[in-house]
N, C-alpha and C positions, 0 to 999 in steps of 0.2 A: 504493500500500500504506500511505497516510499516514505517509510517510516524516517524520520532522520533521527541517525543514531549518537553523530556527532553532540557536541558540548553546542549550546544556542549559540549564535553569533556575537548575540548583544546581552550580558550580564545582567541578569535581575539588578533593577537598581542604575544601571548607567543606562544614559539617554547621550545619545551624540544627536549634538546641533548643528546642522550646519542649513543653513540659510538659503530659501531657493527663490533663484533668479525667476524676476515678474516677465512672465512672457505673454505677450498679448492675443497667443495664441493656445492659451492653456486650453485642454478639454478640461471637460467636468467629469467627474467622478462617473464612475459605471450608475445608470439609473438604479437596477437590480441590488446593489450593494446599496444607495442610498434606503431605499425603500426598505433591504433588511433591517439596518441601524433603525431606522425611523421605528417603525412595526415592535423592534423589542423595545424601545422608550415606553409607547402607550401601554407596552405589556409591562412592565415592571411595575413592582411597590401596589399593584393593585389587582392584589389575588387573593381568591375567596380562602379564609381561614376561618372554616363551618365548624370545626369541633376541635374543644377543647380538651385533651384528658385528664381526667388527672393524677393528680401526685400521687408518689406509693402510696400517702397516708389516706388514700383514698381507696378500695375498693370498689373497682370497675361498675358494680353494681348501684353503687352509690353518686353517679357522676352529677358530678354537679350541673348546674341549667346552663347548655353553649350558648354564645352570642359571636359573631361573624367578629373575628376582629380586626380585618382589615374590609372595604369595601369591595364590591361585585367585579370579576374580571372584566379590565379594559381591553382584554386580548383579541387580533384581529385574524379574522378567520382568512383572509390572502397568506398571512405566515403562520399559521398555528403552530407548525413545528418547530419559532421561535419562541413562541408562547413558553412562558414559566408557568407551570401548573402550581394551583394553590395550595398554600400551606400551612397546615394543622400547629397547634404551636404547638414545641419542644419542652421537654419534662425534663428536670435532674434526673438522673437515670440510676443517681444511690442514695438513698436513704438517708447517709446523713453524708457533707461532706457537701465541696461546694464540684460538681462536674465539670473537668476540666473541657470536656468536648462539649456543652452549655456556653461557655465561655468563648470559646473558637465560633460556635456559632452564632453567637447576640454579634461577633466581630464581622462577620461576616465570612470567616475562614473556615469556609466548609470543605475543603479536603482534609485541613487538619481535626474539622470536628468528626468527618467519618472515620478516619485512621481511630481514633480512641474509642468510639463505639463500637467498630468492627472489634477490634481487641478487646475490651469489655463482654461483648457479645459470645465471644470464644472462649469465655472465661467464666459467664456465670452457668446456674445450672436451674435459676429461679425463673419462672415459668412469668412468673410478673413482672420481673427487670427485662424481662427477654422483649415481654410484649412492650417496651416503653423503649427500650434500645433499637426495635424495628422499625416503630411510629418514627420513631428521630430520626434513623436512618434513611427512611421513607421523605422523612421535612428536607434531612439535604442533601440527597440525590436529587432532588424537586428544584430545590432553591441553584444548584447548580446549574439544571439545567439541562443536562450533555446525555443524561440514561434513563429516560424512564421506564425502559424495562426493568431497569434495576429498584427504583422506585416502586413500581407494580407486585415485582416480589416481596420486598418488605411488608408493602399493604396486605398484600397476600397473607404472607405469614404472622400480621398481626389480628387479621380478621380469624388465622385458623385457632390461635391461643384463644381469642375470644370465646370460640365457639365449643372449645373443649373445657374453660370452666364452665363447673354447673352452677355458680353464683354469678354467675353473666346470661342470662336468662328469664329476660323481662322484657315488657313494651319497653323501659329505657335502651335496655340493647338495643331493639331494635334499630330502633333511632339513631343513633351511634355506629351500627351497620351500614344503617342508608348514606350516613353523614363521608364515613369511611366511601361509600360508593361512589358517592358527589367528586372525590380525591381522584379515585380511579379512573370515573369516567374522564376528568381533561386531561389525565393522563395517553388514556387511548382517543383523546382528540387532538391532543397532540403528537398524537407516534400517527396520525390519517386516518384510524379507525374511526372515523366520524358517529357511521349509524350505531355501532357498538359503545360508543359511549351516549347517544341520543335515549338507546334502549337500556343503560343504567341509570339516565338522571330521571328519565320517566318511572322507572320502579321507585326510586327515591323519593320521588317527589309523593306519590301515594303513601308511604311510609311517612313525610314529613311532615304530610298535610295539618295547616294548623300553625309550624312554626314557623312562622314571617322570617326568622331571621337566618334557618336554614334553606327556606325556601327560595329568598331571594337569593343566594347563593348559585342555587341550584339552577333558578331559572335565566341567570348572569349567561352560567356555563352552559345552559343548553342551549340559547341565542348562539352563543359562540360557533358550538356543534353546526346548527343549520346554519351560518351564514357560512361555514365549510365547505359544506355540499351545497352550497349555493342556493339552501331554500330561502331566499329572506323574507317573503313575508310571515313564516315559522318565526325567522331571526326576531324580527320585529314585534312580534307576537309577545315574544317570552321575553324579549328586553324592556316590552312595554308594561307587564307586568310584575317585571322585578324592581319598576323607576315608581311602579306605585307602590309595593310594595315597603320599599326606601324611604317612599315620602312619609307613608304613616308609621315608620319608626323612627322617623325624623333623625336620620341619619347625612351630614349633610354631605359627607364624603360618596359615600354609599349613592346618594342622587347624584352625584358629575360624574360617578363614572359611568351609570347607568346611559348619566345623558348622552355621553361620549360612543359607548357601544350603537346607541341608538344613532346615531349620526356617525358611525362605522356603516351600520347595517342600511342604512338610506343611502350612503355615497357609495354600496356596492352596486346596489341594483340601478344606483343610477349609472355607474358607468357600463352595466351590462346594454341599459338600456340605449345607451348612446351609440356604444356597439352595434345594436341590432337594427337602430335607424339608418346608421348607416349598409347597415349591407343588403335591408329591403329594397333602399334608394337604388343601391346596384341592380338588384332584380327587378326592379320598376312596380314593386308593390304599395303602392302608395298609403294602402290605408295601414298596411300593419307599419310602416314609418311614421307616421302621423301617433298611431297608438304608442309605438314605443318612443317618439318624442313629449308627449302630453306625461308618458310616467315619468320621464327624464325630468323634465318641471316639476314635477310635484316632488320627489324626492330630492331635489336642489333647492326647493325650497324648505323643506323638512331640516335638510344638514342646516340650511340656515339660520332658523331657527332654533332648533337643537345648539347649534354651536357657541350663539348669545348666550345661552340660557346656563350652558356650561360655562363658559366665560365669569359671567355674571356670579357666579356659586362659586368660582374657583377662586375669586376674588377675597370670599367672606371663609374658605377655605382655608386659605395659602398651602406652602410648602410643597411640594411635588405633586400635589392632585390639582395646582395654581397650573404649574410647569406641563403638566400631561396635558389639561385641556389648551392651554395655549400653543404647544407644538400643532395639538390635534387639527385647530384651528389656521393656525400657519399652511399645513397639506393640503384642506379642503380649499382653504380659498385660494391658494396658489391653480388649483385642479380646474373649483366650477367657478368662480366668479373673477371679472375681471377688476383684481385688487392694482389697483397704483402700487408700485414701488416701492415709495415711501414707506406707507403703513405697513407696508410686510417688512420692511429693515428696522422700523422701529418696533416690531413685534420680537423679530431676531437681539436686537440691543434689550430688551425688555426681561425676555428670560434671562440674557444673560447675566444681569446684574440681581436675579432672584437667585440663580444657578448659585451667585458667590457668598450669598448669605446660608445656606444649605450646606450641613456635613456631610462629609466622605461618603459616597455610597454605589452602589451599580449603576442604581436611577442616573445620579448625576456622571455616571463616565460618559453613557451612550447619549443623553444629553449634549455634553459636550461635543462626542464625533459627531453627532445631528448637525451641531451650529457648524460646526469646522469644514461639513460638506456642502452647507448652504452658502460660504461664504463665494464673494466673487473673484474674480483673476485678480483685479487689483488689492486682495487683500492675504494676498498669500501668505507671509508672513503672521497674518493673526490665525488662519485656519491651523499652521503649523504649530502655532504658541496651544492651541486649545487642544489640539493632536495630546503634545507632550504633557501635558496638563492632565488628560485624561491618563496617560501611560501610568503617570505620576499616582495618580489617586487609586484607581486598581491595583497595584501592586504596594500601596498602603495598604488597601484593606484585603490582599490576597483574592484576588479575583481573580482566575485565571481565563474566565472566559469572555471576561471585560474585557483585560489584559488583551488577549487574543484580537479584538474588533480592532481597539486602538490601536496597534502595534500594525494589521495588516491596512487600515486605512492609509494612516501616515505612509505607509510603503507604496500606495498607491497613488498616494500626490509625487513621492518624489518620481515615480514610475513615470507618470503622466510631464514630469520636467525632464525624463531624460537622466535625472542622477540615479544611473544604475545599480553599482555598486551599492550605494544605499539603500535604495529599495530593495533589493533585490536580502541585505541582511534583514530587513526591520521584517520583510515578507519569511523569511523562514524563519524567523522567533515566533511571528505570528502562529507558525506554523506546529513549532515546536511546543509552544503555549495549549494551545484546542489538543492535539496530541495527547498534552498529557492528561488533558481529562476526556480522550476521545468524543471530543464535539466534532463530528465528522462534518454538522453542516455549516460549521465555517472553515473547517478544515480545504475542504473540497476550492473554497473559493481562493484560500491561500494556495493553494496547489498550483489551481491555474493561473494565477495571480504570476509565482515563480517561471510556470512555462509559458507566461509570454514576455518575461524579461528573457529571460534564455533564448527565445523565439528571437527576441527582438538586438541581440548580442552574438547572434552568430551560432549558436550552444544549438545546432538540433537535437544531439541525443539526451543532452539534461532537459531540454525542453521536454521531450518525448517521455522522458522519464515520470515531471511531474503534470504533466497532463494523462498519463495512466495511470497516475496515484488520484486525480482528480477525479474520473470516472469511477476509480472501483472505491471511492467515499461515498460517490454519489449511489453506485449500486448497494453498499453496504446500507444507506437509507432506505432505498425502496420508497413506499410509502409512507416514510416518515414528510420526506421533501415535497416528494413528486406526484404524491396523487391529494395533499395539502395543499395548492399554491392551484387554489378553485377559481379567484379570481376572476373567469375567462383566459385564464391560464398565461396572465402577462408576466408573472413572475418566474413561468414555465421557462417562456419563449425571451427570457428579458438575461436569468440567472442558471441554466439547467439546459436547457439544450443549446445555448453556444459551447459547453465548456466540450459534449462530443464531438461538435462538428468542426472547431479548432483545432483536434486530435485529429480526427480525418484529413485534414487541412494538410496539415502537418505531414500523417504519412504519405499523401499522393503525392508530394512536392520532390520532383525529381532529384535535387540535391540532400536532401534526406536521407543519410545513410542505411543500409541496408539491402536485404532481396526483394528485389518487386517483387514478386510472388507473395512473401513473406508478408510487406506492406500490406497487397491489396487484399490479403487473409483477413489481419487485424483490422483493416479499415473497414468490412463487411461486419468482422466480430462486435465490434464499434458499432456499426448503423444499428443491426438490429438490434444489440440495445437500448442503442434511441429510441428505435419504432417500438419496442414494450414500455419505454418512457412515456412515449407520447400516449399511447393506449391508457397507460395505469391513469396519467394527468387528464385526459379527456373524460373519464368516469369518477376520478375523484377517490378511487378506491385501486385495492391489488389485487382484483377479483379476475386476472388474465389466467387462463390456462396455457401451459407449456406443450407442445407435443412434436419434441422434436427428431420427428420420422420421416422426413420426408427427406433428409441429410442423412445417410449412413453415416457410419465412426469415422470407414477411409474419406466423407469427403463427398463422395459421389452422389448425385441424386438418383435416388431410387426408379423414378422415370429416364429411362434412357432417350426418349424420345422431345425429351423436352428439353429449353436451356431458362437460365434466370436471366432476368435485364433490369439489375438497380440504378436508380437516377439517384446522387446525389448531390442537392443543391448548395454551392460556396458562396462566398461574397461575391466574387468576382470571376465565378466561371460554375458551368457545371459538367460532372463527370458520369458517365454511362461504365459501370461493369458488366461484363457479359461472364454470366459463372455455364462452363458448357457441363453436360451430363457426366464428365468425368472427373469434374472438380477445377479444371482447369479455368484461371482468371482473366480477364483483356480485359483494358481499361479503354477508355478513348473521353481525350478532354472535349468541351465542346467550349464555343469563347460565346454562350449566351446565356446570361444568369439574371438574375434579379429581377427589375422592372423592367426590361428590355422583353424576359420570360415572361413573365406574368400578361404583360399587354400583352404579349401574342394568345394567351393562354387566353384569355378574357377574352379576344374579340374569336377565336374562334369557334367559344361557348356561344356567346351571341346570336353569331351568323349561323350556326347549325339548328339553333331554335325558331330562325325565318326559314319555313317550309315554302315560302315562293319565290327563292333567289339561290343561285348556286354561288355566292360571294364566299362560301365558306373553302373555296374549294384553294385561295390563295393562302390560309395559315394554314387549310390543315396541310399545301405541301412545305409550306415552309418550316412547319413542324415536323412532317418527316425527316425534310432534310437536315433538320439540327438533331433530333433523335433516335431516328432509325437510318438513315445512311451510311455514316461512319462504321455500320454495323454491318450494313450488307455484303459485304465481301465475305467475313466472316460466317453470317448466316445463312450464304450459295454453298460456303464448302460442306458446314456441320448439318444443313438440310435439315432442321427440325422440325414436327408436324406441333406443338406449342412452345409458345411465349408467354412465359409468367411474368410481370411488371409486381417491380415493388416500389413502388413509387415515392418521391420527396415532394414534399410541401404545395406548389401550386399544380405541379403534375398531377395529385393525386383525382384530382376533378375533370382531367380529362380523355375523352371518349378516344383511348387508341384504337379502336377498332375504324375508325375514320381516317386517321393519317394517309397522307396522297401522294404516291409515288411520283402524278403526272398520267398516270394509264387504270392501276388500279388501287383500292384502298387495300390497308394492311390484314385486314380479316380475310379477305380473297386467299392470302398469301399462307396465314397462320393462323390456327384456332389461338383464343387468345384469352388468357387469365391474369387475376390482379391480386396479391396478398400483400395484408400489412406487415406480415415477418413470416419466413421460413420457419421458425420457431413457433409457430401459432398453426401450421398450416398441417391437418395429416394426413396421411396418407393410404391406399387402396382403394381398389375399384369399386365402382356403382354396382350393386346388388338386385340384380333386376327381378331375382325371383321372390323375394322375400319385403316388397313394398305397400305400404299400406299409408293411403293419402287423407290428411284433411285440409280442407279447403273452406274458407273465410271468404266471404266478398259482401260490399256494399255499397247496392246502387241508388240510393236515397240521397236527397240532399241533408246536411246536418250542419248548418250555418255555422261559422262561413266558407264550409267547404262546398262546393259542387257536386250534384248529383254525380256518378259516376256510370253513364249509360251505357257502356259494353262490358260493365262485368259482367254482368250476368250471360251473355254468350261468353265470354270469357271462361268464366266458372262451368257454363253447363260442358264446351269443348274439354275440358280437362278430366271430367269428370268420367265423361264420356268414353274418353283414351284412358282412364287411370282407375275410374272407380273411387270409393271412397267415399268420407260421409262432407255432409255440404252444411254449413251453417249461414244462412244470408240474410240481409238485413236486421229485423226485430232479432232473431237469434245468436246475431252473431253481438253476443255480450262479454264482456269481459269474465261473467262466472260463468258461463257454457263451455267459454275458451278454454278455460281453467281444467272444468272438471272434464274436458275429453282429453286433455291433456296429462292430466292425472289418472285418468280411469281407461284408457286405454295406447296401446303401443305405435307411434305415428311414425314411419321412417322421413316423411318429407311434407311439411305444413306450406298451405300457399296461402294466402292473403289477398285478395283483391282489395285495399282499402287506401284510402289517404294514408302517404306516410310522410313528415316531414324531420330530415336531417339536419340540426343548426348547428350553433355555433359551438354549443356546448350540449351535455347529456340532458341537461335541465328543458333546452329549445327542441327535445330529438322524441320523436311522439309516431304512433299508428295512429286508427283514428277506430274504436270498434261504434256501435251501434250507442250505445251506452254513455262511451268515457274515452278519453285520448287515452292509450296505453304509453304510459313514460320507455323509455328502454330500461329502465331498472325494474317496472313491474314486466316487460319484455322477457329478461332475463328470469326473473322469479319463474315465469310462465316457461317458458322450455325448459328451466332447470328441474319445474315439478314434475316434469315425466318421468326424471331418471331417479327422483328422489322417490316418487311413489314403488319402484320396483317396478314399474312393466316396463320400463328398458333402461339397458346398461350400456347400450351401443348408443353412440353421439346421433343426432340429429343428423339425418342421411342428405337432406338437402332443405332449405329455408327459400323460398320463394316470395318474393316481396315486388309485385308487379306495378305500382302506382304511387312510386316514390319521389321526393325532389330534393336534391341537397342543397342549401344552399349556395350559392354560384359566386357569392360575393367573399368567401370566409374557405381558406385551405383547407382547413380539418374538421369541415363538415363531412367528407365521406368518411371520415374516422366513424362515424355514428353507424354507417349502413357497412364495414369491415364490421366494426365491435359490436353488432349487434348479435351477430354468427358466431365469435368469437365466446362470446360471455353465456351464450345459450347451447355451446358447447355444440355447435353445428359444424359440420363438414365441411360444408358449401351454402353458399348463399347469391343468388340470383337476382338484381333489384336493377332499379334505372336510377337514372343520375337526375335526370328532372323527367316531371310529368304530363304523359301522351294520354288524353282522352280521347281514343282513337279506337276505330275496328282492327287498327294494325298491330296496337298491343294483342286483340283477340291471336292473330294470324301467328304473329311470331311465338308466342306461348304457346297454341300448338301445335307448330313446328317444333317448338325446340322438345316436346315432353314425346311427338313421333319419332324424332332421331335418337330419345333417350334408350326409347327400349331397344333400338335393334341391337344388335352383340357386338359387344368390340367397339361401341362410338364411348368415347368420355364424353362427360358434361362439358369441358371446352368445347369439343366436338361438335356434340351437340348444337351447342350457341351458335358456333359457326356457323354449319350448316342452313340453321332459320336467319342468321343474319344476310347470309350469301340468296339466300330463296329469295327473300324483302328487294335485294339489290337486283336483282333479275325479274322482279314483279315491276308493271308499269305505274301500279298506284301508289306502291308504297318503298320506293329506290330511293327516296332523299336521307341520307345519312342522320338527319331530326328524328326521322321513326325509330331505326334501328340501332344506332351506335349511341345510345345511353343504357342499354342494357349492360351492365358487366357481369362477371362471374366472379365471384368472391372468395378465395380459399382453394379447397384442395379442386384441382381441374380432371379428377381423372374420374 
């Protein structure tokens, strides 16, 4: 994990000064890194402490009445994984005598206060010291930050002491269980188990019912939860009844921070919403723009108000609950409103002179990296003075993972000046620092932090080195980072996937030491980590399955017949690998990337969608020729009968079955399949004797969707060819769905209905008779097949015939790949936008006549109805047929 074994660079305790030159063309800090610093500020010093234990001289049964003693988390569901979960206060943990690791941690020196508890812990044999050395234990691993698995255990092990005295066994326990829960749960909202902690604070909360001032706690942290998984108005819900809550204990701390979550939870969904105006705009929907402009207002003026009100309170406050809502307020009106200048630099001058009447603390380090990265180019020197200021004060009060921020920011201004050598030491203390309390997710960032001074110094293989210690911190995460950062996933796309695609960067680059071969191996090993990256981060959860079979051990793909073709998108170019049946790799660069891609990509979405002009027929060859030419040579000699695309970023949306040689399109040439990772995708044949279909369609209008008037020939032609039972219309419900689902064995479910792919899992919906189906109730629903016991075999194929991705947003098709994916399906069949057409009739059955003959795969198949379509006189414009793709395994 490039561990660094050496002695740190720069000595606990020594700061080297040295002064960097005002350059008129300094960049600004990474956004990604500001917004981490920012996100732990409003999280610190304001975490729910719901139960108190008590003293030995207390008997657990007798616990005395808890009260919250710090206010509601201000923690923000974009970082939750920075989020500090809250904490229970700490007991003397002997009987008489003053505890030295009490001590260490009132100081805030929580690695020395665990060393004395863990050894204490190892040393007693009393079953009551043990449960108060865990709780501790449990407080600072918490307050730390960097493990709450390790945290989880402790809780663990103090709920199981609990539960095996028999003098612990009252409605007080229980209470005190729940309270315990409350702990737990933002523990697993902050490691990304969102719904797993939504479904503990909901137990607790019926256990608590009654105590306002554990409840409000509760209801803090489950705001938190759903504004995670991106439910806000949930968010909003439960933070709005924890602000009432607050009020009638007349708590006043307890209210700002309530109020501040609450104008967290408005300014999420207002930037979703601004998002989503914008990319209707793209698709010429006018009115869902219009709608999700009118929420964008309303929630911009909520933050607005909210953030007065906070303001106002924080006033009559002071001290750090002064300083949280006034940063909080600095973000927001930087974001929605357009603040003058002025008043944000004297908001910035404001804190600071609060910051200086305020003792040593965590609060006040990341405070300060806040001010120091908001400073401007002309004040460089003061961002530097507040840098070291911060170093200064952390390693006062032994913070290491304060330590840590300060140390790698500063390294990042001088980085940004060019003074290497300096950066380059402050960034591996930084490094050395998170290390030693394995905080991987700032580890990760010092990593690559180092590999692009290296990068940028000539160093490719140190470069190389700590950019693959960067990626395997970030894999060590999983979903603690990457399926947390809900957002609309800017902090995905901001912090988390640069740091792979600079590693790929890296390997393809000709002077890059090393074997090509070897290279383009890792660079593949690479991507498709990304693409489970992206998967985990677009549902918000780690709920991908692995299945990787379609790669044998030597290398070789299991189909011989077939080869891969990954697009990987760079800054300034992109790269085509071609991986052939025997494992063997070609690269080929292409000099067209970015916006230069994308416009083309866009207009020949567009033009394929006007059914009365051949205009499409200019990108789609000029698209061939920047992504399948360079190829053809190579795909005359290896002659294969498919082409699997795994595609990057704005490729993902588009229809290869279209691309134009000049004489014919690429489907004439190649049956043709799309997966988001080889590692998702499995493998063997379609099972032609052993099929049994159900079939969904709805041809009703159900405002504001459009009636749908060829499913139903749609439906009956399948039905027809395949058999099976039919659910349509009034029946086709979400509990009908369910229970044939459940109640009997379906190899291949089709779907005639509305389906819409957005931006996120939140915007990504079917449409049944009843109820939109989310893809998370999606998933539920094909997972209940295999759960119920009537089968053990994956979904044999998923047909989704009336779908539209959004056209304006990359990682909409992520939605209609990860729908297959999460439902544990083989193959998945859907369109990229939607044909109200007899020609969907046509090509569906086509494609389900060529299914059964013997020997045709499901690529096959497609082809074949795609090729029939293009040989038909009504329906040959590439608008009908080539939005259909084939998803997953092609054979």
């Amino acid at each position: 994990m490039g561990a660094i074994t050496e002695d740190p660079p720069l000595a606990r305790g020594v700061l080297i000064h040295v002064p960097i030159a005002f350059s008129k063309t300094q960049p600004s800090m990474t956004n990604a890194l500001k917004a981490c610093i920012l996100w732990l500020i409003l999280c610190l010093g304001s975490f729910w402490l719901t139960l108190k234990q008590p003293a030995l001289s207390h008997p657990p049964s007798q616990a005395p009445s808890q009260t919250p003693l710090h206010p509601p988390s201000q923690a923000s569901s974009q970082h939750p994984n920075l989020r500090e979960p809250p904490l229970m206060s700490v007991e003397d943990s002997r009987e008489t005598a003053i505890d030295p690791g009490l001590d260490y941690y009132q100081r805030g020196e929580y690695i020395q206060a665990i060393a004395v508890w863990e050894t204490a812990l190892e040393e007693t044999q009393n079953r009551e010291h043990q449960l108060i050395l865990h709780r501790n234990l449990a407080n600072a691993y918490q307050r730390l930050g960097s493990a709450p698995n390790v945290a989880l255990f402790h809780w663990d092990r103090v709920l199981e002491l609990m539960q095996a005295d028999p003098n612990f066994q009252s409605q007080e326990s229980s209470r005190v269980q729940a309270q315990i829960q409350v702990e737990q749960a933002q523990l697993y909202d902050a490691m990304g188990q969102h719904q797993r902690a939504i479904d503990l604070l909901e137990a607790a909360l019926i256990v608590l019912d009654g105590d306002r001032a554990s409840e409000l706690a509760a209801l803090g942290a489950l705001g938190n939860a759903y504004s995670a998984l991106g439910h806000y108005q949930d968010a909003i819900d439960a933070h709005e009844t924890s602000l009432s809550y607050a009020q009638a204990l007349e708590q006043p701390q307890a209210i700002a921070t309530a109020l501040n979550n609450l104008a967290n939870a408005h300014s999420f969904r207002a930037r979703r919403a601004q998002y989503q105006e914008q990319v209707a705009r793209l698709e010429g929907e006018d009115a869902e723009a219009e709608e999700a402009k009118a929420q964008f207002e309303d929630d911009r003026q909520a933050v607005d108000r909210l953030l007065n009100q906070s303001l106002s309170l924080g006033e009559q406050v002071g001290g750090f609950s002064q300083i949280r809502s006034l940063l909080n307020a600095h973000r927001l009106r930087q974001e929605f409103f357009s603040e003058p200048q002025d008043p944000l630099d004297g908001l910035q001058e404001r804190i600071e002179r609060l910051l200086s009447s305020l003792p040593a603390s965590r609060d006040k380090v990341f405070a300060l990296i806040y001010l120091a990265q908001e400073q401007p180019s002309s004040r460089n020197s003061h961002a530097q003075s507040l840098l070291e200021t911060a170093i200064e004060i952390s390693r006062s009060i032994g913070d290491p993972r304060a330590e840590s921020f300060a140390l790698g920011t500063l390294g990042e201004l001088y980085e940004q000046h060019q003074s290497y050598d300096i950066a380059l030491r402050l960034t591996q203390q930084a490094q050395f620092t998170a290390q030693e309390i394995s905080a991987f997710d700032s580890l990760y960032r010092w990593q690559r932090q180092a590999g692009r001074i290296y990068d940028a110094t000539n160093q490719p293989d140190l470069a190389l080195d700590q950019y693959r210690a960067a990626t395997q911190s970030l894999d060590n995460l999983r979903g603690d980072l990457i399926a947390t950062s809900r957002d609309l996933q800017f902090e995905f796309r901001d912090a988390v996937e640069p740091v792979y695609r600079e590693l790929i960067a890296l390997l393809l680059k000709s002077e890059t030491p090393g074997n090509t071969q070897a290279k383009l191996e890792e660079s593949l090993d690479v991507l498709e980590r990304l693409k489970l990256a992206e998967l985990r981060n677009f549902f918000g959860d780690d709920c991908v399955e692995i299945a990787q079979t379609v790669v044998q051990e030597n290398g070789e793909l299991t189909d011989a017949s077939a080869v891969i073709i990954y697009s990987i998108l760079l800054p300034d170019s992109t790269v085509l690998i071609l991986q052939q049946a025997d494992g063997a790799l070609t690269s080929y660069p292409v000099d067209h990337a970015g916006n230069e891609l994308k416009d083309e990509v866009d207009n020949f979405r567009d033009l394929l969608e006007k059914r009365g002009t051949n205009e499409y027929l200019r990108p789609a060859q000029t698209l061939y020729d920047w992504l399948i030419r360079p190829l053809e040579a190579k795909l005359d000699a290896i002659a294969p009968e498919t082409l699997v695309f795994i595609q990057d970023g704005v490729l993902r949306k588009t229809p290869v079955a279209a691309l134009y040689d000049g004489e014919n399109f690429l489907v004439e040439s190649y049956a043709l399949a799309t997966t988001p990772s080889l590692r998702l995708t499995t493998t063997g044949g379609f099972n032609r004797r052993q099929n049994s279909l159900l079939i969904a369609g709805l041809t009703v209008e159900i405002p504001p969707f459009s009636a749908l008037k060829n499913v139903e020939k749609e439906v009956q032609a399948v039905q027809n060819l395949m058999g099976g039972l039919t659910l349509m219309d009034a029946d086709f419900t979400v509990a009908n769905l369910e229970q044939e689902l459940t109640e009997r064995s379906y190899s291949i479910v089709h779907l005639a209905t509305h389906g819409k792919f957005g931006v996120d899992a939140n915007s990504t919906f079917l449409l049944a008779f009843d109820a939109r189906i989310t893809i998370e109730a999606m998933d539920q629903l094909l997972r209940s097949r295999r759960r119920s016991g009537n089968s053990r075999q994956p979904l044999e194929l998923l047909v989704l015939s009336a779908c539209q991705t959004a056209a304006g947003d990359n990682r909409s098709a992520l939605g209609i790949a990860g729908v297959a994916v999460r439902a544990g399906a083989k193959t998945a069949l859907a369109s990229l936008w939607f044909i109200n057409d007899e020609a969907t009739v046509s090509l569906i059955e086509n494609f389900y006549q060529e299914l059964q003959k013997p020997g045709v795969t499901k690529a096959q198949a497609l082809q074949a109805a795609q090729k029939n379509a293009i040989d038909s006189f009504a329906y040959n414009h590439p608008g009908v047929w080539s939005p259909f793709i084939l998803i997953g395994s092609w054979r």
